[in-house]
PyMOL Python script that loads the backbone (N, CA, C, O; Angstrom):
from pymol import cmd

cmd.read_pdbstr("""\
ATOM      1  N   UNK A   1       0.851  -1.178   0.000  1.00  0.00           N
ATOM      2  CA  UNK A   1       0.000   0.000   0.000  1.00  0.00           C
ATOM      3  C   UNK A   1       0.895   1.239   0.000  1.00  0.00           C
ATOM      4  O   UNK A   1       1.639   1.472   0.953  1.00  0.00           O
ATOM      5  N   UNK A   2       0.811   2.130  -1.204  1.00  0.00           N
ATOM      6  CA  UNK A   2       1.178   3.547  -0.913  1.00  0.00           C
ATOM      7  C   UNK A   2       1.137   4.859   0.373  1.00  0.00           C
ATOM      8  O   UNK A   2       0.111   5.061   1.023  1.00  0.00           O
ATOM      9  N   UNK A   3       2.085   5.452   0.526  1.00  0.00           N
ATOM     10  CA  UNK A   3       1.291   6.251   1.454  1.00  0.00           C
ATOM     11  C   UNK A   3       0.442   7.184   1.428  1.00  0.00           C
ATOM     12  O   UNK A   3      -0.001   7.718   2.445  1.00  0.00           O
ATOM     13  N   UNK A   4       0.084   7.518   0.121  1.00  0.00           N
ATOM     14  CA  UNK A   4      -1.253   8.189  -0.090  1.00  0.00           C
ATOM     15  C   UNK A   4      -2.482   7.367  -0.103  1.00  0.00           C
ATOM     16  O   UNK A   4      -3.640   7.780  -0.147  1.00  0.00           O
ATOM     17  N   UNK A   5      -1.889   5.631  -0.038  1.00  0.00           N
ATOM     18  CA  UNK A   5      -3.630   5.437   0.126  1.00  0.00           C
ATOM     19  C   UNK A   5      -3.500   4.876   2.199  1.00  0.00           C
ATOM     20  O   UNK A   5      -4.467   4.712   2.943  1.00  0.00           O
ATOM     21  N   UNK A   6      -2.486   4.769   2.453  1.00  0.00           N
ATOM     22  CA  UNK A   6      -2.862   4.558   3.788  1.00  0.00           C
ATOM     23  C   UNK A   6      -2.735   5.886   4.373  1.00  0.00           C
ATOM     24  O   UNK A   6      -2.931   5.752   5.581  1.00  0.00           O
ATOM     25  N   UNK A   7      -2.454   7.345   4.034  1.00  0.00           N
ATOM     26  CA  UNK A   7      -3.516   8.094   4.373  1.00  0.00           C
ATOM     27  C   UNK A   7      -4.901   8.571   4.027  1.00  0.00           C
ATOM     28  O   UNK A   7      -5.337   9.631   4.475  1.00  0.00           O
ATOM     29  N   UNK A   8      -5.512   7.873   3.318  1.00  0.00           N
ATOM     30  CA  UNK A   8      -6.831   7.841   3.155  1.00  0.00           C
ATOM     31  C   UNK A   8      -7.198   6.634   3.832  1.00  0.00           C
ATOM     32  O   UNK A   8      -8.390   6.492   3.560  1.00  0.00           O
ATOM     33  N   UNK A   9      -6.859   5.754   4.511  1.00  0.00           N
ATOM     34  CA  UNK A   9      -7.351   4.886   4.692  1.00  0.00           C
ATOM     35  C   UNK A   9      -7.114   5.580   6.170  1.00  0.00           C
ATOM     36  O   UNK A   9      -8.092   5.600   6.917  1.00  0.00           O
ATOM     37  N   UNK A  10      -6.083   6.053   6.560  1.00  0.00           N
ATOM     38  CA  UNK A  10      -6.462   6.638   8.171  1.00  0.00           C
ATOM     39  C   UNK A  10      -7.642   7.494   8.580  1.00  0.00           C
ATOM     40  O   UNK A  10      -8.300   7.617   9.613  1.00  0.00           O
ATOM     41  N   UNK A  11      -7.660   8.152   7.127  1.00  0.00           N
ATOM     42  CA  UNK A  11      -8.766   9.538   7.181  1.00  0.00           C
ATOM     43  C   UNK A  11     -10.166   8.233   7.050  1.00  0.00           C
ATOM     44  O   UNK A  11     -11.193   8.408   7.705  1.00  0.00           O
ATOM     45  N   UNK A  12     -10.085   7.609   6.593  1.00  0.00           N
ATOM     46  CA  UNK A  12     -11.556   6.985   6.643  1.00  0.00           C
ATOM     47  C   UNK A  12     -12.151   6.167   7.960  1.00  0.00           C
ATOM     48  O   UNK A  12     -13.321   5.908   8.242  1.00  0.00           O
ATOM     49  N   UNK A  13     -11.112   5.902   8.555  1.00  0.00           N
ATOM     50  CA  UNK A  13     -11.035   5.042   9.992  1.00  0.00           C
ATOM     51  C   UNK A  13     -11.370   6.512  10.871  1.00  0.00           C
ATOM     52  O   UNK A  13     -12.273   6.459  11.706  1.00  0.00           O
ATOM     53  N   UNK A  14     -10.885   7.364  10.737  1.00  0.00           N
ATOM     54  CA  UNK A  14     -11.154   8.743  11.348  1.00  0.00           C
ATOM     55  C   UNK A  14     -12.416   9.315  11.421  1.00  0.00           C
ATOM     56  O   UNK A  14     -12.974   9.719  12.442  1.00  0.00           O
ATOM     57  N   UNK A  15     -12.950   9.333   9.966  1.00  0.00           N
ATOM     58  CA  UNK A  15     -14.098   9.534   9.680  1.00  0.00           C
ATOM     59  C   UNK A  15     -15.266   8.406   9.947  1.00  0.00           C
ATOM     60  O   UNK A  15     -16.427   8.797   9.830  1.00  0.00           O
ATOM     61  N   UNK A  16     -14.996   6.821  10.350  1.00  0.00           N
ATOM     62  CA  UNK A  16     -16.030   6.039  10.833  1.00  0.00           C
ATOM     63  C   UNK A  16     -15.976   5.942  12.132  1.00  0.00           C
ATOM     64  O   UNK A  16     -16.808   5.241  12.708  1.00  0.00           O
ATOM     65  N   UNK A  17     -14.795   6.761  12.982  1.00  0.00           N
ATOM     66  CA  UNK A  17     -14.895   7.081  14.342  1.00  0.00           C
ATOM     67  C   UNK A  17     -16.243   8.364  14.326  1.00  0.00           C
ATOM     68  O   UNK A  17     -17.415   8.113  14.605  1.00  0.00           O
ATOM     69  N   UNK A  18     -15.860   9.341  14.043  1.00  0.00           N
ATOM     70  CA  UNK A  18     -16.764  10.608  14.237  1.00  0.00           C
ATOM     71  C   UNK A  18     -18.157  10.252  13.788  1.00  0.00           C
ATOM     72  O   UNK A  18     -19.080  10.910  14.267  1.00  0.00           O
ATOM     73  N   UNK A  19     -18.535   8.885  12.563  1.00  0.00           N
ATOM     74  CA  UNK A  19     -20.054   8.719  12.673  1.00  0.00           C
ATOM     75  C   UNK A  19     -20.430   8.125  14.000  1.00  0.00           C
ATOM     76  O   UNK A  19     -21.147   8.474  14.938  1.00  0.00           O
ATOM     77  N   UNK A  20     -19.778   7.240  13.758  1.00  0.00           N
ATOM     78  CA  UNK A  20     -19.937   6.706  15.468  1.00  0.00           C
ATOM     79  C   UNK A  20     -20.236   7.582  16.611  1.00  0.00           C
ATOM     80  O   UNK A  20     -21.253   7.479  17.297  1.00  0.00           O
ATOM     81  N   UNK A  21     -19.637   8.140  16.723  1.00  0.00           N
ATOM     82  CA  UNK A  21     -19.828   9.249  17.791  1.00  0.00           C
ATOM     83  C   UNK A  21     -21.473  10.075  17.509  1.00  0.00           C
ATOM     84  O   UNK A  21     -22.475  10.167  18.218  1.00  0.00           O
ATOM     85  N   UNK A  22     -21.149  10.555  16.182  1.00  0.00           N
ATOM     86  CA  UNK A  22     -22.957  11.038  16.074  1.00  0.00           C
ATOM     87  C   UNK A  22     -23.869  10.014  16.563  1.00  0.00           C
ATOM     88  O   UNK A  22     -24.605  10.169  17.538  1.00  0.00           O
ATOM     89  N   UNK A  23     -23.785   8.825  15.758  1.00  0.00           N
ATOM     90  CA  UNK A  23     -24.511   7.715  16.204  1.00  0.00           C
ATOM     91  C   UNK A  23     -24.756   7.842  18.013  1.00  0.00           C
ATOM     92  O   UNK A  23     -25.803   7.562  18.597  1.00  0.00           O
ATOM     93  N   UNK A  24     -24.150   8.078  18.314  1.00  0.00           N
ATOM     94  CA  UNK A  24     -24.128   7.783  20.128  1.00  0.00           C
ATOM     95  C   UNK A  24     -24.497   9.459  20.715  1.00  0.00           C
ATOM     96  O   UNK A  24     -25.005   9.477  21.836  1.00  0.00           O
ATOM     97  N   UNK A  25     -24.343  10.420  20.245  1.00  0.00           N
ATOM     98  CA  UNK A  25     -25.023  11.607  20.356  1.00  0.00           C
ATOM     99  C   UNK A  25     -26.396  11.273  19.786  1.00  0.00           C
ATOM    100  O   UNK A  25     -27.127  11.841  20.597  1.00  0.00           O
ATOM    101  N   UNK A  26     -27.382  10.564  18.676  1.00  0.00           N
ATOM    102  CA  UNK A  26     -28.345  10.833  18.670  1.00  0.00           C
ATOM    103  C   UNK A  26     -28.998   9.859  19.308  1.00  0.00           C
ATOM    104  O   UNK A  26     -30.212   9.808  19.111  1.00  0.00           O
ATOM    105  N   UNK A  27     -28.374   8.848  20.226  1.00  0.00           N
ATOM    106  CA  UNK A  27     -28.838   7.949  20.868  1.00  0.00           C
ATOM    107  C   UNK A  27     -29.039   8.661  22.194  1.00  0.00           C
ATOM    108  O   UNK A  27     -30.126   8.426  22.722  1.00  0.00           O
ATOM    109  N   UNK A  28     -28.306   9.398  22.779  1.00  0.00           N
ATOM    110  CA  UNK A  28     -28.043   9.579  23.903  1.00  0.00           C
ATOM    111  C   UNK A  28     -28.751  11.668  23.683  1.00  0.00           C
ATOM    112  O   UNK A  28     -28.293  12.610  24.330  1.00  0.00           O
ATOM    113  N   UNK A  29     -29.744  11.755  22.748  1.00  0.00           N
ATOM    114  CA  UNK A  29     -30.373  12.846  22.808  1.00  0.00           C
ATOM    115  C   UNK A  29     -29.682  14.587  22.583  1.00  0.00           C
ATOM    116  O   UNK A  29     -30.203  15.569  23.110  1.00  0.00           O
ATOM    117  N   UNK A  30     -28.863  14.625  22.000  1.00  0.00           N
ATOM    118  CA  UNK A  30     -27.483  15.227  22.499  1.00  0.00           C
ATOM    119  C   UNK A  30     -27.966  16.730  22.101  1.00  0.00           C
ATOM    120  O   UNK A  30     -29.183  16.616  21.959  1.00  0.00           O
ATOM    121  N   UNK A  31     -27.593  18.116  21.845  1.00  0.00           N
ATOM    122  CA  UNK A  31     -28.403  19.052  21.543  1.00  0.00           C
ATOM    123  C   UNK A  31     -28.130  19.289  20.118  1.00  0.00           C
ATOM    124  O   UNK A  31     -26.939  19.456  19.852  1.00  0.00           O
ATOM    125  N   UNK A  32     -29.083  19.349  19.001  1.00  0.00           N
ATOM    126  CA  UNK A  32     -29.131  19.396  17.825  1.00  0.00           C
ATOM    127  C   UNK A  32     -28.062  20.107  16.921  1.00  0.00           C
ATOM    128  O   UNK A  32     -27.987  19.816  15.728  1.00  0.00           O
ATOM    129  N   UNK A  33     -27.101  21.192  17.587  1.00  0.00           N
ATOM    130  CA  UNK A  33     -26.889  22.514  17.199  1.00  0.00           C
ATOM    131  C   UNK A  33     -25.066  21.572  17.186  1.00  0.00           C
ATOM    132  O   UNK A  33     -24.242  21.938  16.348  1.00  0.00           O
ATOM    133  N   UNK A  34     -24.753  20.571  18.066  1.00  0.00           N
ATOM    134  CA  UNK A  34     -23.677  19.934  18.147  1.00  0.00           C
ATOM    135  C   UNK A  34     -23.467  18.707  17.475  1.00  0.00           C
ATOM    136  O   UNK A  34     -22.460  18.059  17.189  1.00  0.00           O
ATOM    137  N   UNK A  35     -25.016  18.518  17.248  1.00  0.00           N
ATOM    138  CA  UNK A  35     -24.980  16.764  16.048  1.00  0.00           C
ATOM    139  C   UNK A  35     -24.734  17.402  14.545  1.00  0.00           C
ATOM    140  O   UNK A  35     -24.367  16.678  13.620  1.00  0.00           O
ATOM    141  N   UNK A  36     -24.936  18.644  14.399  1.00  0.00           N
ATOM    142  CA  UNK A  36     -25.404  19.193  13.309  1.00  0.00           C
ATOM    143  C   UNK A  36     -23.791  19.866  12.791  1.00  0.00           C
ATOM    144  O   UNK A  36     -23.397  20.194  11.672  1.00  0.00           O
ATOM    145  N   UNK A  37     -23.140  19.893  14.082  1.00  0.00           N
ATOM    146  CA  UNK A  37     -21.491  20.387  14.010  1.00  0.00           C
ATOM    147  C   UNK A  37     -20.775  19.859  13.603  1.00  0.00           C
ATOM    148  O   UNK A  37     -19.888  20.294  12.869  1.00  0.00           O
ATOM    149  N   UNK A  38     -20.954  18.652  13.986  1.00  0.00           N
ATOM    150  CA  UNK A  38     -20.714  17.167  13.632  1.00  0.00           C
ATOM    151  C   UNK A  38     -20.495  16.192  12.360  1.00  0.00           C
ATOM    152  O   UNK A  38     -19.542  15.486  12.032  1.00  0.00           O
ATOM    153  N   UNK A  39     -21.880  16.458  11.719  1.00  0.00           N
ATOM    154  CA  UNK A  39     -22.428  16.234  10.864  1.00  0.00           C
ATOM    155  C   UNK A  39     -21.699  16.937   9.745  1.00  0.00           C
ATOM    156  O   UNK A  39     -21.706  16.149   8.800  1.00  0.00           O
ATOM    157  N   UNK A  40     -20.967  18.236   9.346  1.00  0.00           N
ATOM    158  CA  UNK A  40     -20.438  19.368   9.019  1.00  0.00           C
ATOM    159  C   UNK A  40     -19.375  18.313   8.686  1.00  0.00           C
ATOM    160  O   UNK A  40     -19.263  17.676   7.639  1.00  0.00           O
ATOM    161  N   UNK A  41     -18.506  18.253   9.952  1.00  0.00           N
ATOM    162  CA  UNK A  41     -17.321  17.962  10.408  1.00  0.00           C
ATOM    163  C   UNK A  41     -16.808  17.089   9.357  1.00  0.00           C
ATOM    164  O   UNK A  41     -15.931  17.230   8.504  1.00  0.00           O
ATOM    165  N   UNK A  42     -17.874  15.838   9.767  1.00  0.00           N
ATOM    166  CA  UNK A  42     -17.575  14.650   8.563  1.00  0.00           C
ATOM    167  C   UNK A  42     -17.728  14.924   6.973  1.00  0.00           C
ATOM    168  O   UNK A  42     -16.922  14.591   6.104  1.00  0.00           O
ATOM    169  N   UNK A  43     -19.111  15.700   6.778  1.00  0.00           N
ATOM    170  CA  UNK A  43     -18.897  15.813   5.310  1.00  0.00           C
ATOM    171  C   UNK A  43     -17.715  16.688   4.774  1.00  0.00           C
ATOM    172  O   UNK A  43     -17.363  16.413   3.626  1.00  0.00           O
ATOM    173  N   UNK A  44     -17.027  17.720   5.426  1.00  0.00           N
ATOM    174  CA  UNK A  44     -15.889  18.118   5.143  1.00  0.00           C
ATOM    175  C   UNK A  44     -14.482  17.114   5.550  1.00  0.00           C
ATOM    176  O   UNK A  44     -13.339  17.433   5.224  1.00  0.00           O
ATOM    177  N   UNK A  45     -14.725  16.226   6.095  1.00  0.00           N
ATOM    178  CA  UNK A  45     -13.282  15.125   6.001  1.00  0.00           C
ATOM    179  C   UNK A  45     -13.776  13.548   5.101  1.00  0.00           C
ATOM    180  O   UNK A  45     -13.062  12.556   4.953  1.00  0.00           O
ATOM    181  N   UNK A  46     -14.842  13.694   4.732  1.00  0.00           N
ATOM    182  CA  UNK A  46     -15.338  13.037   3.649  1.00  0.00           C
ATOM    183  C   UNK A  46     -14.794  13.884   2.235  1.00  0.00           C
ATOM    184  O   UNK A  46     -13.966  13.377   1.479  1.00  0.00           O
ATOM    185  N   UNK A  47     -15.244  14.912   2.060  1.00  0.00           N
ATOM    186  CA  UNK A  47     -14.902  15.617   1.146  1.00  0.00           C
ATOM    187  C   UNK A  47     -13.376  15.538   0.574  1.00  0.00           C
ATOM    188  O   UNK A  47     -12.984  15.216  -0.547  1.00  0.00           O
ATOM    189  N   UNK A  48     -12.528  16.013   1.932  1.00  0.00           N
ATOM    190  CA  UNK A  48     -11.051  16.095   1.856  1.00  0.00           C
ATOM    191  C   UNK A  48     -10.905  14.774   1.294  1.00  0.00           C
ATOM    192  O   UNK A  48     -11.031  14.486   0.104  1.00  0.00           O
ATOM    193  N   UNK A  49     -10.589  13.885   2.380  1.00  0.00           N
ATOM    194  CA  UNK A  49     -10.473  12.432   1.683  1.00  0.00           C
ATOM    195  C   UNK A  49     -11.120  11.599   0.108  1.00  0.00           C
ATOM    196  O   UNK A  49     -10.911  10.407  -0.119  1.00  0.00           O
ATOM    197  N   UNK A  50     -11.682  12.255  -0.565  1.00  0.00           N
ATOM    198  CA  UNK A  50     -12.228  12.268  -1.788  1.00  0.00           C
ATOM    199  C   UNK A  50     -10.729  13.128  -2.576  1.00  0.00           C
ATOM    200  O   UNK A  50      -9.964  12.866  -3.504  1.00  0.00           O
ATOM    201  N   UNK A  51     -10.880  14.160  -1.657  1.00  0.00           N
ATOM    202  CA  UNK A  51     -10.054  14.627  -2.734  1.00  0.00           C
ATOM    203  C   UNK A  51      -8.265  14.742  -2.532  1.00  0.00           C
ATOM    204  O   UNK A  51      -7.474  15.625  -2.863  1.00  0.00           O
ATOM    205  N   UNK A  52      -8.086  13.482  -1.871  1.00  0.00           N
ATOM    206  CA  UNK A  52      -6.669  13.021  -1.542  1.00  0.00           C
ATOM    207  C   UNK A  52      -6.877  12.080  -2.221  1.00  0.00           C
ATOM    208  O   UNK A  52      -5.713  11.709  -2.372  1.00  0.00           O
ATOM    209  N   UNK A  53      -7.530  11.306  -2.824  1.00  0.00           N
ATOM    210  CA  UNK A  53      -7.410  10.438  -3.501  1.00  0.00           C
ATOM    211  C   UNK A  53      -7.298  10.515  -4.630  1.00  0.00           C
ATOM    212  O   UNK A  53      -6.397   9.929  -5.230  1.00  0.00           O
ATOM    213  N   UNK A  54      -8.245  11.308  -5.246  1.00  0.00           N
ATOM    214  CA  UNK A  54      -8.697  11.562  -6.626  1.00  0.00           C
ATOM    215  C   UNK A  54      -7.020  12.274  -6.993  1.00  0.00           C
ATOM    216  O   UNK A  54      -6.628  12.111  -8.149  1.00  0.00           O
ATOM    217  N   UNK A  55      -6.424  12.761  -6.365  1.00  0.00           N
ATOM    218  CA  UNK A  55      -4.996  13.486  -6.667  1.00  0.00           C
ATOM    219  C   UNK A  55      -3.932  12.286  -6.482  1.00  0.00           C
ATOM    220  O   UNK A  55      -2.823  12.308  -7.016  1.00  0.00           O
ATOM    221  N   UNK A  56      -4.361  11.322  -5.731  1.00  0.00           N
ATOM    222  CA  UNK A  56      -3.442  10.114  -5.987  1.00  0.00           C
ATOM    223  C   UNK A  56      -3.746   9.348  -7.703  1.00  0.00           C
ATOM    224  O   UNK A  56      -2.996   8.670  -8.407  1.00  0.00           O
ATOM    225  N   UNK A  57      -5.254   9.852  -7.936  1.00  0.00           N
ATOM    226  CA  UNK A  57      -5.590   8.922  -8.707  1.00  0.00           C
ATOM    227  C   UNK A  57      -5.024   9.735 -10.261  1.00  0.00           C
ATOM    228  O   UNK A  57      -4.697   9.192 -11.316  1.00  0.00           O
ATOM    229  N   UNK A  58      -5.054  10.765 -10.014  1.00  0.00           N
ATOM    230  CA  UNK A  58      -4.286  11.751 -10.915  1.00  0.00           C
ATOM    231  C   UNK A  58      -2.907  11.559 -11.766  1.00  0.00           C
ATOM    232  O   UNK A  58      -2.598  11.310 -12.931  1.00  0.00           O
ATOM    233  N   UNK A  59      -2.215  11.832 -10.455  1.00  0.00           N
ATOM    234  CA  UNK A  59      -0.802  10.969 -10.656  1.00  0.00           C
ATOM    235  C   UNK A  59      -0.578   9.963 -11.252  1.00  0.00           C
ATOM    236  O   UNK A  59      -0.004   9.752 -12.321  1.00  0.00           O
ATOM    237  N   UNK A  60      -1.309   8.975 -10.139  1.00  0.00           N
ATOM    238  CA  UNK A  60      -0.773   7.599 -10.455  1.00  0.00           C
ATOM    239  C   UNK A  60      -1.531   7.051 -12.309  1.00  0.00           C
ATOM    240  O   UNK A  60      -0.838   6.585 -13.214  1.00  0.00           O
ATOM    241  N   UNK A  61      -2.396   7.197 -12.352  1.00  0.00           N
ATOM    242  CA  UNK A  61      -3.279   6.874 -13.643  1.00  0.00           C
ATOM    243  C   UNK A  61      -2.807   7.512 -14.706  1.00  0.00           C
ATOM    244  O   UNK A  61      -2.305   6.905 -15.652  1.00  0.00           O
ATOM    245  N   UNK A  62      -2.960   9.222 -14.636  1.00  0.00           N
ATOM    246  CA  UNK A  62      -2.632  10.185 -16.203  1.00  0.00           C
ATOM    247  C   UNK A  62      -1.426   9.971 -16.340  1.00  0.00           C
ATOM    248  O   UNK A  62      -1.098   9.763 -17.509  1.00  0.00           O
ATOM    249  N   UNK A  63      -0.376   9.928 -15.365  1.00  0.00           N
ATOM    250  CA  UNK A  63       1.125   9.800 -15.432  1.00  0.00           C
ATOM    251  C   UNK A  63       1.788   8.341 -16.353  1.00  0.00           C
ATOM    252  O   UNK A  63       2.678   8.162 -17.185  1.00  0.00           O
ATOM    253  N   UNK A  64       0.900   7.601 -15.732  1.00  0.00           N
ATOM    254  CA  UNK A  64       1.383   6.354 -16.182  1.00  0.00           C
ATOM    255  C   UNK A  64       1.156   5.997 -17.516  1.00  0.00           C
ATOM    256  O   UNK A  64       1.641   5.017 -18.082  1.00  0.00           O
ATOM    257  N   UNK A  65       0.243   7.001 -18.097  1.00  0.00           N
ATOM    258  CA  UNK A  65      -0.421   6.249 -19.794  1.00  0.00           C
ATOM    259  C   UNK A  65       0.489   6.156 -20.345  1.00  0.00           C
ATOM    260  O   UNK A  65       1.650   6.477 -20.093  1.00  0.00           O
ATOM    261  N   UNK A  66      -0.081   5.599 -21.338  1.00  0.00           N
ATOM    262  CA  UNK A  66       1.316   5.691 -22.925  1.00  0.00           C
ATOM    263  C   UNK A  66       0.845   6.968 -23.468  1.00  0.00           C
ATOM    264  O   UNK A  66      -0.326   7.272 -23.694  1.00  0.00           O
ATOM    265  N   UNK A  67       2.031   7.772 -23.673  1.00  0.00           N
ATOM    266  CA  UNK A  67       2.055   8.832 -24.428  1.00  0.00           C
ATOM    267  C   UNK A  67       1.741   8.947 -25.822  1.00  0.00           C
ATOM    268  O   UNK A  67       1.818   9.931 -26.558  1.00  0.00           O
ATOM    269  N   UNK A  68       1.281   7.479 -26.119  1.00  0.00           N
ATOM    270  CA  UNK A  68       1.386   7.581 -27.292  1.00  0.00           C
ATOM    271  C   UNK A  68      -0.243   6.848 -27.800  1.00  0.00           C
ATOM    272  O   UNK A  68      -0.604   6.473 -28.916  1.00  0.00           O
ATOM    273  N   UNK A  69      -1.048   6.847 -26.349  1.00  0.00           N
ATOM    274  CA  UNK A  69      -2.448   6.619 -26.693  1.00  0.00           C
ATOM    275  C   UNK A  69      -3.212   7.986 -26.635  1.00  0.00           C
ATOM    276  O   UNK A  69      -3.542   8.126 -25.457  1.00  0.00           O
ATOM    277  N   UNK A  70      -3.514   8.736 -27.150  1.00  0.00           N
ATOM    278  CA  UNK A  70      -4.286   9.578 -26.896  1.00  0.00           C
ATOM    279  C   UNK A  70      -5.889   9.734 -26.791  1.00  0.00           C
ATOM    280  O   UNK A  70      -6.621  10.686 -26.522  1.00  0.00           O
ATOM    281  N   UNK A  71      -6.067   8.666 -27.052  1.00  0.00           N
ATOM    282  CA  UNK A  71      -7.550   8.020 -26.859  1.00  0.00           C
ATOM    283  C   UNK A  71      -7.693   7.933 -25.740  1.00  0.00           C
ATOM    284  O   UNK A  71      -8.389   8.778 -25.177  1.00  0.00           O
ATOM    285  N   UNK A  72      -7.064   6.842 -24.971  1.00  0.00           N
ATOM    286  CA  UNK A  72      -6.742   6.506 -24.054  1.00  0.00           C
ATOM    287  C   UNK A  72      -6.358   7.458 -22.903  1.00  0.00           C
ATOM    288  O   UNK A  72      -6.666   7.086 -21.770  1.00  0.00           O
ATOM    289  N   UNK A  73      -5.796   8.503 -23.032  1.00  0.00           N
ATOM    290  CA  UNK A  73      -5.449   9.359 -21.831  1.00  0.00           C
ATOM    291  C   UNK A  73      -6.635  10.750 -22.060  1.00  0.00           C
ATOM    292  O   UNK A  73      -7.048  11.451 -21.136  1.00  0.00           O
ATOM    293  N   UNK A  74      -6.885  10.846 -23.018  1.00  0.00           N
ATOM    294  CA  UNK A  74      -8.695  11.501 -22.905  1.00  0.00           C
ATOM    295  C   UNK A  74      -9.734  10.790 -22.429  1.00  0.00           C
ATOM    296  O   UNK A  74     -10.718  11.418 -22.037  1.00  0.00           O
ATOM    297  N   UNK A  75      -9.729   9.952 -22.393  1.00  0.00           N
ATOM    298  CA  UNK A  75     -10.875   8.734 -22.035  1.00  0.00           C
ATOM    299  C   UNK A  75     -10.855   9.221 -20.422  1.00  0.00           C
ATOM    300  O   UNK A  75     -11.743   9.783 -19.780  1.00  0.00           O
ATOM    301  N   UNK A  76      -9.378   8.753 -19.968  1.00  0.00           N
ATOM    302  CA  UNK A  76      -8.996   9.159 -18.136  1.00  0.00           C
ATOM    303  C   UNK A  76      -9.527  10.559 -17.738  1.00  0.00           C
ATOM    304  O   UNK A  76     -10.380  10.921 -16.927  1.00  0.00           O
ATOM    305  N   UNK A  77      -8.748  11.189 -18.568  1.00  0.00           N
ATOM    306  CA  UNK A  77      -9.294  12.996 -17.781  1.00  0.00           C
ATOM    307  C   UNK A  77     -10.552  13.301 -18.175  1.00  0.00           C
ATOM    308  O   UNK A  77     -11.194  14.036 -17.426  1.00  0.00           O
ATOM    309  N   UNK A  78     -11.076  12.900 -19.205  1.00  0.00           N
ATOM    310  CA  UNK A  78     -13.006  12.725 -18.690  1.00  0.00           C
ATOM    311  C   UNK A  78     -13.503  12.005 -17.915  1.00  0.00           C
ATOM    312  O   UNK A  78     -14.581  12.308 -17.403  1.00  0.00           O
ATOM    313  N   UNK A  79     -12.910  10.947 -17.637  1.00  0.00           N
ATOM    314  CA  UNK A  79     -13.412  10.852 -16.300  1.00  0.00           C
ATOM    315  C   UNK A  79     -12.959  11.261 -15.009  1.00  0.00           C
ATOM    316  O   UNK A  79     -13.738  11.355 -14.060  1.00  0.00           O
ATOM    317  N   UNK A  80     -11.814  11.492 -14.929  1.00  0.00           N
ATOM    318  CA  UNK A  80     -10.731  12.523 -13.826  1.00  0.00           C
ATOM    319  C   UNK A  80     -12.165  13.454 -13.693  1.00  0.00           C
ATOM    320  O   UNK A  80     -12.758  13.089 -12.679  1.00  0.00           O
ATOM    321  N   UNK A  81     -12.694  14.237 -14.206  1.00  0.00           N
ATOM    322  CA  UNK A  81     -12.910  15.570 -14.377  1.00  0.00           C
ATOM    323  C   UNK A  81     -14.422  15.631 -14.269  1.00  0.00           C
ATOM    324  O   UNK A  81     -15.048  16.660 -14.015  1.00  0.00           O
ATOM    325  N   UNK A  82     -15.066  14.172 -14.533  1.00  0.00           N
ATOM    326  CA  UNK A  82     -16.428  13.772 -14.066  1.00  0.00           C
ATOM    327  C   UNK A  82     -16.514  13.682 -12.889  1.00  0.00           C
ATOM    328  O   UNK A  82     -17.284  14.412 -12.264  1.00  0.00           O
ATOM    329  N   UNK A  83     -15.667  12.672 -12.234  1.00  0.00           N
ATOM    330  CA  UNK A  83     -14.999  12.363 -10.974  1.00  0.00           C
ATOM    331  C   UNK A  83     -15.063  13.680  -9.815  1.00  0.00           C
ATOM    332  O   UNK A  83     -15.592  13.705  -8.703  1.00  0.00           O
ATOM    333  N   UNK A  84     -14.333  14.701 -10.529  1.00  0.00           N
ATOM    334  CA  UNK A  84     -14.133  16.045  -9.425  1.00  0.00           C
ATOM    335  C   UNK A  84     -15.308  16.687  -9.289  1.00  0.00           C
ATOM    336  O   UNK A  84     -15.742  17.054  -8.197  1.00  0.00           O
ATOM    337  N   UNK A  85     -16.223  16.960 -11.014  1.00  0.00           N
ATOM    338  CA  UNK A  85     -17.898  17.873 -11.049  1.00  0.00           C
ATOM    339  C   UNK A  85     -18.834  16.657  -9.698  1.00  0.00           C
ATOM    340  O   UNK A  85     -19.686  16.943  -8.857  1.00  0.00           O
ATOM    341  N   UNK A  86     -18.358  15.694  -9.944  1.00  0.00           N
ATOM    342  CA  UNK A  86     -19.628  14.733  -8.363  1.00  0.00           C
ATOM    343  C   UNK A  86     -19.044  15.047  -6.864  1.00  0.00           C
ATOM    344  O   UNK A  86     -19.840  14.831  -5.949  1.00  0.00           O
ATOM    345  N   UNK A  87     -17.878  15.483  -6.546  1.00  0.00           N
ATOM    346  CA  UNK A  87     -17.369  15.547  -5.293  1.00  0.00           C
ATOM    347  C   UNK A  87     -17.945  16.699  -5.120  1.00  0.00           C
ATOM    348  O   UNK A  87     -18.789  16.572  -4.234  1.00  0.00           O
ATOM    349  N   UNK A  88     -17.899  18.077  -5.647  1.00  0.00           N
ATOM    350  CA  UNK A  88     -18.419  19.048  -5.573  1.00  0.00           C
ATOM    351  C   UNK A  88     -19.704  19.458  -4.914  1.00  0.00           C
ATOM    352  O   UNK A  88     -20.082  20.628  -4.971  1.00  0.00           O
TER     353      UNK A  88
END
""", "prot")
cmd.dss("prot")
cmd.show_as("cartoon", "prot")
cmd.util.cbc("prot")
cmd.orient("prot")
């Protein structure tokens, strides 16, 4: 494993700690204004982690083509670039 994907893989262990935690704030009644902080929290380290990857996936994928497919490395950055308009 690279270390760009075992830091996404920390950020995701990170990020299934903090649902957890909501999970147990809306069990335990918690005040709306802090689940809702929460809630924030993750979709912005959801977000990030989307987009630590997608920059691994950058690298590692467009870098690697054959220079000499050009089909082939347009094919990638339309979807690279589909990829980034859904994270958004």
């Amino acid at each position: 494993m690279s270390d760009s994907q075992s830091d996404v893989q920390k950020r995701l262990k990170r990020i299934e700690g903090q649902v957890r935690g909501v999970q147990r704030m809306l069990e335990d009644n918690r005040d709306c204004k802090e689940i809702i902080q929460q809630l924030t929290a993750i979709k912005s380290a959801v977000h990030n982690a989307s987009l630590a990857y997608m920059r691994t996936y950058a690298s590692d994928c467009v870098l690697q083509l054959d220079e000499n497919d050009p089909v082939g490395r347009q094919a990638l950055l339309d979807d690279l670039i589909t990829l980034i308009g859904k994270a958004g």
